[in-house]
C-alpha positions as CSV (number, residue, x, y, z in Angstrom):
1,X,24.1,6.3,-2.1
2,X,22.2,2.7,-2.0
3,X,20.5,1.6,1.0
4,X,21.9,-1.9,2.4
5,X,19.8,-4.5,0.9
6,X,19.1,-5.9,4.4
7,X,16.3,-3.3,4.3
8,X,15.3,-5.1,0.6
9,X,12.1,-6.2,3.1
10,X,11.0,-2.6,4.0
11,X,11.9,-0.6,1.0
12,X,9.7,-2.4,-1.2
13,X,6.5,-2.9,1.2
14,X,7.1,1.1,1.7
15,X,7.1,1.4,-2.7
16,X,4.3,-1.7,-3.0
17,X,2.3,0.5,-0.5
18,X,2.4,3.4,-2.0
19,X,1.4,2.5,-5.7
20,X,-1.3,0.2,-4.5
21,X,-2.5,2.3,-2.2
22,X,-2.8,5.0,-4.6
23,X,-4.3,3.3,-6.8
24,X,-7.4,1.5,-5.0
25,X,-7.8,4.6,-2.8
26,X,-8.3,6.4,-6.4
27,X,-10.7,3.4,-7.6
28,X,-12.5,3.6,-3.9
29,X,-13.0,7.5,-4.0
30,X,-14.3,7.5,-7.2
31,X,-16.5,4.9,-6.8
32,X,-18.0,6.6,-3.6
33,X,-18.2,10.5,-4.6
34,X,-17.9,10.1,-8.6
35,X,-15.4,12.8,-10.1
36,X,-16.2,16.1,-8.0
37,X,-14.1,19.3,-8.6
38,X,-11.8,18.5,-5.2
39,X,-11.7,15.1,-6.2
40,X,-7.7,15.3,-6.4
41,X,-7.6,16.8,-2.5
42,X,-10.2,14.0,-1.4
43,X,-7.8,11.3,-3.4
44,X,-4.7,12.3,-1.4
45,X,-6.2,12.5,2.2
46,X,-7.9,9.4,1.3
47,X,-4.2,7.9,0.2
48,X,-2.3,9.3,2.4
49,X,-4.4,7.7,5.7
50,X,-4.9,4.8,4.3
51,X,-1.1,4.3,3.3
52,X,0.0,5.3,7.2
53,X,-1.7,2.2,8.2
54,X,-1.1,-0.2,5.1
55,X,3.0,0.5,5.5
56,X,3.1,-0.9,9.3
57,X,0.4,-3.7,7.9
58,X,2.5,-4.9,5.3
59,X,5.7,-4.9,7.4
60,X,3.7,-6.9,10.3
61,X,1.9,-9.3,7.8
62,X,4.4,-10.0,5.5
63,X,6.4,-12.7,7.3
64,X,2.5,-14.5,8.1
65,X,1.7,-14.3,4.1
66,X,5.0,-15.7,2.8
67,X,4.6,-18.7,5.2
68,X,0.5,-19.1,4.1
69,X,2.1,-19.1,0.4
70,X,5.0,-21.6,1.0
71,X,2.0,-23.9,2.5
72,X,0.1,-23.6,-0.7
73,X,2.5,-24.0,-3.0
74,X,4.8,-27.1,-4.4
């Protein structure tokens, strides 16, 4: 089963969200604490907070950046 693609805007800020979340929250938390033993936990309640407000974000600021980008370009 396929999700209507009039929900093409929210699916992929929720799957852009979670890789680039997961991947600069991993950069940030080593960068702050090095590679500790509980590094993995601290990752993933680092992700996951920081995701549950970069989901809504993107949603919110999406519309704002595509019209910033349409000014800029050609």
């Amino acid at each position: 089963m396929k999700i209507p693609r009039r929900f093409f805007p929210v699916v992929f800020a929720f799957f852009l969200t979670i890789m680039m979340v997961f991947i600069i929250t991993g950069v940030g938390t080593a960068i702050n604490i090095g590679i500790p033993p509980d590094f993995f936990v601290r990752w993933m309640k680092a992700w996951i907070v920081a995701w549950m407000v970069a989901f809504p974000v993107a949603i919110f600021v999406a519309p704002f950046a595509r019209r910033l980008a349409e000014r800029v370009l050609d």
